[in-house]
C-alpha positions in Angstrom: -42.3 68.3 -28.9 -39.8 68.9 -31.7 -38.4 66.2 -33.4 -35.4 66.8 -32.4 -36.0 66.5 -28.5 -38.3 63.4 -29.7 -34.8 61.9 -31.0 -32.3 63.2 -28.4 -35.6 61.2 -25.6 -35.6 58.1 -27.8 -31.7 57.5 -28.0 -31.7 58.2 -24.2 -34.3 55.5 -23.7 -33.5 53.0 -26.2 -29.7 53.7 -24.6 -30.8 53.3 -20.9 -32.4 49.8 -21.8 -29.4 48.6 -24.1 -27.2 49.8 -21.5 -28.7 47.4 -19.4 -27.3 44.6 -20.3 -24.1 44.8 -18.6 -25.9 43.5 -15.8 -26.2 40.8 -17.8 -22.6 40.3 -19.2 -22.0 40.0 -15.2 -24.9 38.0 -14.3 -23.9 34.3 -13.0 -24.2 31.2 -15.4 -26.4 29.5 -12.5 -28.8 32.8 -13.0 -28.5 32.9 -17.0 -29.7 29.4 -17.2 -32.5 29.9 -14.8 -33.8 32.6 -16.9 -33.0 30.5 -20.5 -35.3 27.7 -18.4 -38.1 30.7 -17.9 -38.0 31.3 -21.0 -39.1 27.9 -22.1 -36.0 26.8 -24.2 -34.5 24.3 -21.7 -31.3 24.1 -19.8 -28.7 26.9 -21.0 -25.8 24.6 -23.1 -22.6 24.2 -21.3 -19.5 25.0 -22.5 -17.2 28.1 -22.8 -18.3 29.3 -26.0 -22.1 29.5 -25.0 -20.7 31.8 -21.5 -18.4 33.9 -24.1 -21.2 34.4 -26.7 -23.5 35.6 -24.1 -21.5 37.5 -22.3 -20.4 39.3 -25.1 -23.5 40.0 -26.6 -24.5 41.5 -22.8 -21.3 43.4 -23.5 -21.8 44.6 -26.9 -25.1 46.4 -26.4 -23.9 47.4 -22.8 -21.5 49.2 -25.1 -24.3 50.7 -27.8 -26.2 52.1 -25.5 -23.0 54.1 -24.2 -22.8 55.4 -27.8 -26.7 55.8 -28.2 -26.3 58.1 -25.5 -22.9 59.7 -26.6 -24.8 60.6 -29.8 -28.0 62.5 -27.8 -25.8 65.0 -26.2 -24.9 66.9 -28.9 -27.2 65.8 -31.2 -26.0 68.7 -34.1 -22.4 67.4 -34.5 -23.2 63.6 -34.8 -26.7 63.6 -36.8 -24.5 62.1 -40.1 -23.6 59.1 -37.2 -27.2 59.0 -36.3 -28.5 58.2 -39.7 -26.1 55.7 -40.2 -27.2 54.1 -37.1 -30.6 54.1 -38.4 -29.0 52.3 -41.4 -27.0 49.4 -39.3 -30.3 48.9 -37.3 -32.7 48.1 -40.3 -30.2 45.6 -41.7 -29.1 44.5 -38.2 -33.0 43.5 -37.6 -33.6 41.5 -41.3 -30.2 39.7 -40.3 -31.8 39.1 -36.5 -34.9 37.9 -38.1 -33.3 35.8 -40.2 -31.2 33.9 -37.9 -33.7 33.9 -35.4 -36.2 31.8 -37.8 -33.3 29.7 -39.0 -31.8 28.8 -34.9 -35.7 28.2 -34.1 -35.8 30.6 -31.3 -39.5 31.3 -29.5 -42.3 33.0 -31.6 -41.9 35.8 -29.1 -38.2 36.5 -29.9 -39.0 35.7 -33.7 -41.5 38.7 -33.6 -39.8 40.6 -31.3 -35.7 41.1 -31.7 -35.4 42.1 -35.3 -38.6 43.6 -36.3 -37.9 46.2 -33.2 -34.2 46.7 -34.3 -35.4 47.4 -37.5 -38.1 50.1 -36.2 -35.4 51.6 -34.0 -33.8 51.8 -36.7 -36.2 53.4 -39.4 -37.2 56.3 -36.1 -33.7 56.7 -36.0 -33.9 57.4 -40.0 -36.6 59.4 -39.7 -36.5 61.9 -36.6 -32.3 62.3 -37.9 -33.6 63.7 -41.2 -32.1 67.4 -41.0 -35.1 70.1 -40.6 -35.3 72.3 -43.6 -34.8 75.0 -41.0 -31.1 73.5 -40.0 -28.0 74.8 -41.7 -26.0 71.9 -42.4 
């Protein structure tokens, strides 16, 4: 497998899961705090701000993985936008990390949300490196 096809796969996958949350952003408060309960951090806070803020995150990556897959299908003309993606993930996943260890959040989410941004990120970096091959 080229690396290309690798990259054009890997923003199709990473943009199918991502795209998943909009499920999410419509899933029922009652439902969000059964699953904050599974996930061993209590009742989910009331209050509009904590329904907007999770909503909107569902939204927000509901929306990147519309891009993530906007970028695989013509993977020539928005390589530039690929490596800068690669960019805002890396940073996106120290800033993750670093507010999940300061909000206490679950070892599981500490190890998981921004260390694998981050990776996503530096796979982005590295399979959108131009092939000495390509014309640019």
């Amino acid at each position: 497998m080229t690396r290309d096809r690798f990259l054009v796969l890997f923003l199709r996958i990473v943009g199918t899961v991502s795209g998943s949350a909009a499920l999410c952003a419509a899933m029922p408060l009652h439902a969000m705090d059964a699953v904050h309960r599974v996930l061993g951090m209590g009742a989910l806070p009331s209050g509009p701000i904590v329904e907007y803020l999770a909503r909107s995150t569902s939204a927000f990556y509901a929306l990147l993985g519309a891009l993530l897959w906007t970028l695989s299908l013509d993977l020539p003309r928005y390589r530039p936008l690929v490596r800068g993606a690669g960019v805002a993930f890396v940073a996106l996943g120290a800033l993750l990390l670093w507010t999940d260890l300061k909000a206490g959040l679950p070892w599981f989410w500490q190890a998981a949300e921004g260390p694998i941004d981050a990776f996503f990120g530096l796979i982005l970096l590295w399979a959108g490196r131009e092939n000495s091959t390509q014309k640019t």
